[in-house]
MARPADREN-146408 format. One record per atom (N, C-alpha, C): residue number from 0; atom name; z, y negated, x negated. Coordinates in nm, 3 decimals, decimal comma. Each point is the difference from the previous one (the first is absolute). Example, Ala and Ser with C-alpha at 12.3 -4.5 7.8 and 13.67 -1.06 7.14 Angstrom:
# residues 2
<site num="0" atome="N" w="0,780" v="0,569" u="-1,319"/>
<site num="0" atome="CA" w="0,000" v="-0,119" u="0,089"/>
<site num="0" atome="C" w="0,000" v="-0,120" u="-0,090"/>
<site num="1" atome="N" w="-0,072" v="-0,105" u="0,035"/>
<site num="1" atome="CA" w="0,006" v="-0,119" u="-0,082"/>
<site num="1" atome="C" w="0,073" v="-0,109" u="0,077"/>
//
This chain:
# residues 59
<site num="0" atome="N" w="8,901" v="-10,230" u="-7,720"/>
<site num="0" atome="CA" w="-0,008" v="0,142" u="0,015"/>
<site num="0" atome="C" w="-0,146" v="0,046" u="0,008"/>
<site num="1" atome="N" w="-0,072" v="-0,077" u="0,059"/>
<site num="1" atome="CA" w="-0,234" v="0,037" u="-0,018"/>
<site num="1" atome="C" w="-0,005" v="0,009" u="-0,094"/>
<site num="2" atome="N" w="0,071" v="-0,118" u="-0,111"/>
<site num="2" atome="CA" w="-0,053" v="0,056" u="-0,139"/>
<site num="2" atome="C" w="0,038" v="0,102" u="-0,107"/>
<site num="3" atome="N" w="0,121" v="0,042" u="0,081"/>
<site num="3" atome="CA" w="0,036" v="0,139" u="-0,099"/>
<site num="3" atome="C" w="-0,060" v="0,089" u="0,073"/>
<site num="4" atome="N" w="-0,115" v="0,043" u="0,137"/>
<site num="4" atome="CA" w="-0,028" v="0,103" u="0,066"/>
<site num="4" atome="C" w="-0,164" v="-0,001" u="-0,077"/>
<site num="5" atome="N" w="0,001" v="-0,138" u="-0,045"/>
<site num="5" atome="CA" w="-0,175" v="-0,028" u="-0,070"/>
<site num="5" atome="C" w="0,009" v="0,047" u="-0,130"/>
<site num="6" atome="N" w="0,115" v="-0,010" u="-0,044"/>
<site num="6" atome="CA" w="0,012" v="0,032" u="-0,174"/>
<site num="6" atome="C" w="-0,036" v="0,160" u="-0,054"/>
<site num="7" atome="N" w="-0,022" v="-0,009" u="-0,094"/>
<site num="7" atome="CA" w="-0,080" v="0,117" u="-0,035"/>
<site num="7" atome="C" w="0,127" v="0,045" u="-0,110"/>
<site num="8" atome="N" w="0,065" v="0,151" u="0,040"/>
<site num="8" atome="CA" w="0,123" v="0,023" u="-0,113"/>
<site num="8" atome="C" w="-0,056" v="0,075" u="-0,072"/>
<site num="9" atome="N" w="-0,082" v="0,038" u="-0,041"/>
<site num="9" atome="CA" w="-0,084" v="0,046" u="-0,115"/>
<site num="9" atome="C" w="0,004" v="-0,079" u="-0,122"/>
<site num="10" atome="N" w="0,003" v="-0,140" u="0,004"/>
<site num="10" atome="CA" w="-0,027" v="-0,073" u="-0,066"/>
<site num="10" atome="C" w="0,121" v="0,022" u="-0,104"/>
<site num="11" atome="N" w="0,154" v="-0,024" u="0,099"/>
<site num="11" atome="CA" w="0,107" v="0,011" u="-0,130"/>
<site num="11" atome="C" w="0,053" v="0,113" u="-0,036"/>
<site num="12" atome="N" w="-0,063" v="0,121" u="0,087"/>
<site num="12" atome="CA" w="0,018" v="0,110" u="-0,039"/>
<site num="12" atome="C" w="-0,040" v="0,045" u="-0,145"/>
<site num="13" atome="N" w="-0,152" v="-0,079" u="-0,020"/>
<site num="13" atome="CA" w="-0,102" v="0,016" u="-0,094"/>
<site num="13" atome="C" w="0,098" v="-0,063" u="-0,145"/>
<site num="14" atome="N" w="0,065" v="-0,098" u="0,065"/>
<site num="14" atome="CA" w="0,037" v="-0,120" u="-0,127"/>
<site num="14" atome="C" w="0,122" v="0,054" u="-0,032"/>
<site num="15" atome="N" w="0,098" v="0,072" u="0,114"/>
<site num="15" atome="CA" w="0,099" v="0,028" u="-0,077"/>
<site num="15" atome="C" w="-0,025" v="0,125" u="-0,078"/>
<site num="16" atome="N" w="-0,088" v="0,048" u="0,008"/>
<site num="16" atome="CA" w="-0,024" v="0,164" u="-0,086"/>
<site num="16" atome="C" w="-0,016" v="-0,074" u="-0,136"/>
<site num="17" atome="N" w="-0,127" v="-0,093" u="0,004"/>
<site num="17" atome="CA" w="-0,020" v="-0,037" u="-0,148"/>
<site num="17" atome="C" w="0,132" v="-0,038" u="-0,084"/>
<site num="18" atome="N" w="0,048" v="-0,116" u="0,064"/>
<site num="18" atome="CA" w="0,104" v="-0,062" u="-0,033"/>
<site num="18" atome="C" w="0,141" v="0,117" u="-0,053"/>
<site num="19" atome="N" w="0,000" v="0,115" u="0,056"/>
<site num="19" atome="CA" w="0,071" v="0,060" u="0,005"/>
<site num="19" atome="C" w="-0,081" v="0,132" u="-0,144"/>
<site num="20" atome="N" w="-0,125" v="0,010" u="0,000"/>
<site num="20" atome="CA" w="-0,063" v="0,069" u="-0,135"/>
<site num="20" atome="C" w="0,051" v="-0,102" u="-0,095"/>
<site num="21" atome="N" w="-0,025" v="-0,135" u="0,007"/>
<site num="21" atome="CA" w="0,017" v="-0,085" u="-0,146"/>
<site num="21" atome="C" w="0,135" v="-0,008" u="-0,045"/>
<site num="22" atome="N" w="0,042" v="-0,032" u="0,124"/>
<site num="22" atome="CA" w="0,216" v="0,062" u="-0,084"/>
<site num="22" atome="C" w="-0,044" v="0,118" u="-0,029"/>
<site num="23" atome="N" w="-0,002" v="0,127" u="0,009"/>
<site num="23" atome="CA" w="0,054" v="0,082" u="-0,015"/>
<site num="23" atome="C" w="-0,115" v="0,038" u="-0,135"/>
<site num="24" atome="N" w="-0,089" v="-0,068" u="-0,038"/>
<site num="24" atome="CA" w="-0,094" v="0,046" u="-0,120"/>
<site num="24" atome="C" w="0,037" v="-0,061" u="-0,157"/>
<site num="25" atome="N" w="-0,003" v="-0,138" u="0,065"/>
<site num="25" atome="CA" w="0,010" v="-0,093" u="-0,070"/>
<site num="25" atome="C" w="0,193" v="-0,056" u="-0,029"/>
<site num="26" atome="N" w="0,012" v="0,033" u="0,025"/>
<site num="26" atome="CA" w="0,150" v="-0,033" u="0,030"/>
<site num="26" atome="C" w="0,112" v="0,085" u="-0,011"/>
<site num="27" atome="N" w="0,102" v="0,058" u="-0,115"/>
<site num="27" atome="CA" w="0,073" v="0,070" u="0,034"/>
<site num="27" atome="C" w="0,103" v="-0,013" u="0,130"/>
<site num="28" atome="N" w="0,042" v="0,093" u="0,073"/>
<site num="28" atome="CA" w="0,082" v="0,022" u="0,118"/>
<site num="28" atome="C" w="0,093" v="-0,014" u="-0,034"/>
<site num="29" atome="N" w="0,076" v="0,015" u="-0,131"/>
<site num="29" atome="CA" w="0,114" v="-0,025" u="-0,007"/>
<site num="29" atome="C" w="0,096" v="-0,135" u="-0,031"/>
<site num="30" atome="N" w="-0,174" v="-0,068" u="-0,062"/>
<site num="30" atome="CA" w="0,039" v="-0,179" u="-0,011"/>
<site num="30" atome="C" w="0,030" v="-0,033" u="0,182"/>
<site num="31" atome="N" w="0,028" v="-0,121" u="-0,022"/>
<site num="31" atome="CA" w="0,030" v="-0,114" u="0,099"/>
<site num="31" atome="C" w="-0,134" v="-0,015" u="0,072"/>
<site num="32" atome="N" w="-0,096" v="-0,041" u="-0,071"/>
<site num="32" atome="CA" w="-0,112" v="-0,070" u="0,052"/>
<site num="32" atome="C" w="-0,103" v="0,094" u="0,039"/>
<site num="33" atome="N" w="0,048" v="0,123" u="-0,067"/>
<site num="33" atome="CA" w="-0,097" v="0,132" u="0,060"/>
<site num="33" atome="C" w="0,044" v="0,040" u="0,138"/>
<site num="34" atome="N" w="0,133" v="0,006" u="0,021"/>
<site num="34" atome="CA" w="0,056" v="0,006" u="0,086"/>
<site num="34" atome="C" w="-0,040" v="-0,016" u="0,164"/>
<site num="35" atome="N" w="-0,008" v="-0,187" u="-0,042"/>
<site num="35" atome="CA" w="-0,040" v="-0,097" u="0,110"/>
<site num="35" atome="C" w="-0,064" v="0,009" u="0,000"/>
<site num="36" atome="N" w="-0,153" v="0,011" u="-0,078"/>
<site num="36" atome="CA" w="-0,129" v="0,042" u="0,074"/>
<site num="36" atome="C" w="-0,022" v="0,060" u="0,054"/>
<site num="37" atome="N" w="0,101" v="0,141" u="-0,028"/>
<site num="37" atome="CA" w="-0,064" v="0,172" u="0,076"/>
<site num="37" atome="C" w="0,057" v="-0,050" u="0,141"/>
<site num="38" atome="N" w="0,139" v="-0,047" u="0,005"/>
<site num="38" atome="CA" w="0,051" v="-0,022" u="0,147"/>
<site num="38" atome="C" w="-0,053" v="-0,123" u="0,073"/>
<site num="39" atome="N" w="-0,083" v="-0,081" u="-0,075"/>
<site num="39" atome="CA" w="-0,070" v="-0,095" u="0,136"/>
<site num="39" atome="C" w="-0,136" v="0,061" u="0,002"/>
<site num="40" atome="N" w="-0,084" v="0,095" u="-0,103"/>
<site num="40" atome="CA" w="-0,072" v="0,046" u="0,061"/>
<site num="40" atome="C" w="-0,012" v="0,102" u="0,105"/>
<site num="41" atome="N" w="0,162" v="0,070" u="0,036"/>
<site num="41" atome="CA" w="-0,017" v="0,071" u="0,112"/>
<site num="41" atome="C" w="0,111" v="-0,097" u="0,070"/>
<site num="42" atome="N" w="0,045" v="-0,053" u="0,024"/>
<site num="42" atome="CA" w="0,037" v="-0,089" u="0,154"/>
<site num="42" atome="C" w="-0,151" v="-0,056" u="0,047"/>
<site num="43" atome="N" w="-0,105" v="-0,033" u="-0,097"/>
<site num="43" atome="CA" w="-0,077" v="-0,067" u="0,083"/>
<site num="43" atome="C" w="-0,086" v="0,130" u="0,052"/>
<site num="44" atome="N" w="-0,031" v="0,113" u="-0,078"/>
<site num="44" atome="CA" w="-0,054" v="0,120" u="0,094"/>
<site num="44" atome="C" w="0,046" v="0,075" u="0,130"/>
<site num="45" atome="N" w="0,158" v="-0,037" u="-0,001"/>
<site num="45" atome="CA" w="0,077" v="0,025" u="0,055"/>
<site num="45" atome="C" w="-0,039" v="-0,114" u="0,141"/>
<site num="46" atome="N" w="0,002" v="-0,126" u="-0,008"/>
<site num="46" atome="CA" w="-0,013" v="-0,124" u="0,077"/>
<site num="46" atome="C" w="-0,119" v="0,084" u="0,064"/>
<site num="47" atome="N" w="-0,098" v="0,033" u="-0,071"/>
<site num="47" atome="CA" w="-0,198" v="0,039" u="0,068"/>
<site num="47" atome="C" w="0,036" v="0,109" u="0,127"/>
<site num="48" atome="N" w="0,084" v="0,095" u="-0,090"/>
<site num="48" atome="CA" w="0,004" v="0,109" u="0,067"/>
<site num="48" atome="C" w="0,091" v="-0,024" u="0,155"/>
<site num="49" atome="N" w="0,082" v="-0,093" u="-0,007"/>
<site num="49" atome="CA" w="0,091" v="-0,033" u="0,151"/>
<site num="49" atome="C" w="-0,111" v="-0,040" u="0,085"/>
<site num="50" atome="N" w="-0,078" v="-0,085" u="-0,106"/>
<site num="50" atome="CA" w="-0,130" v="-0,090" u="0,118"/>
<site num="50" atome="C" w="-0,046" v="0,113" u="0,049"/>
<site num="51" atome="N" w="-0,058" v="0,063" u="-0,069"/>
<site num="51" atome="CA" w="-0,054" v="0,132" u="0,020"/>
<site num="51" atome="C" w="0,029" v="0,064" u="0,138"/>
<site num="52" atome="N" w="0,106" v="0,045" u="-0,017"/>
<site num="52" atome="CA" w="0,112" v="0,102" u="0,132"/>
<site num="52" atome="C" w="-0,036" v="-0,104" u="0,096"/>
<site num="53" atome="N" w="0,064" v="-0,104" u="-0,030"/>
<site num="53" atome="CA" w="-0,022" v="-0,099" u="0,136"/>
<site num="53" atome="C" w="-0,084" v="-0,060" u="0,051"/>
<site num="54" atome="N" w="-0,125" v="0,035" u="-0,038"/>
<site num="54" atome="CA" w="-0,147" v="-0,034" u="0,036"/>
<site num="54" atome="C" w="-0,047" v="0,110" u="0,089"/>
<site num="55" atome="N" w="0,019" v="0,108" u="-0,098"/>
<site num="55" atome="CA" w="-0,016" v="0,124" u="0,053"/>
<site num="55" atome="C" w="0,019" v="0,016" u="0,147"/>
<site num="56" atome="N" w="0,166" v="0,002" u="0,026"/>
<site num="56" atome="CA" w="0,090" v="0,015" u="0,117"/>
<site num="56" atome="C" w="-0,045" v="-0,127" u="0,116"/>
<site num="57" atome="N" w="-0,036" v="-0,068" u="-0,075"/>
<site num="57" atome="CA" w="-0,043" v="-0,115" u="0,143"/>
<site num="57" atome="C" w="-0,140" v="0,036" u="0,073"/>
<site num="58" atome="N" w="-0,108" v="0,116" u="-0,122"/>
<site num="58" atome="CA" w="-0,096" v="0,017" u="0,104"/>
<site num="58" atome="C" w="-0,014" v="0,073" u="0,069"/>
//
């Protein structure tokens, strides 16, 4: 639990945005594989942003 209070959620906040521009640029949305990129690039922005709240709320 120290090391998720040390972790910095910026980081996958940062990665799921990209990740989540390259599906959605590069990738039609309506394929399969466009798909899965756009949605693991926001579960993992999604993942930053909980750290986030709960970093927040603990200080």
């Amino acid at each position: 639990m120290k090391k998720l209070l040390k972790f910095n959620p910026q980081y996958p906040i940062s990665i799921g945005l990209i990740i989540m521009g390259v599906g959605c640029i590069f990738f039609d949305v309506t394929s399969e594989i466009g798909l899965l990129i756009t949605l693991f690039g926001g579960f993992i922005m999604l993942g930053g942003a909980i750290c986030l709240i709960y970093i927040a709320s603990r200080k």
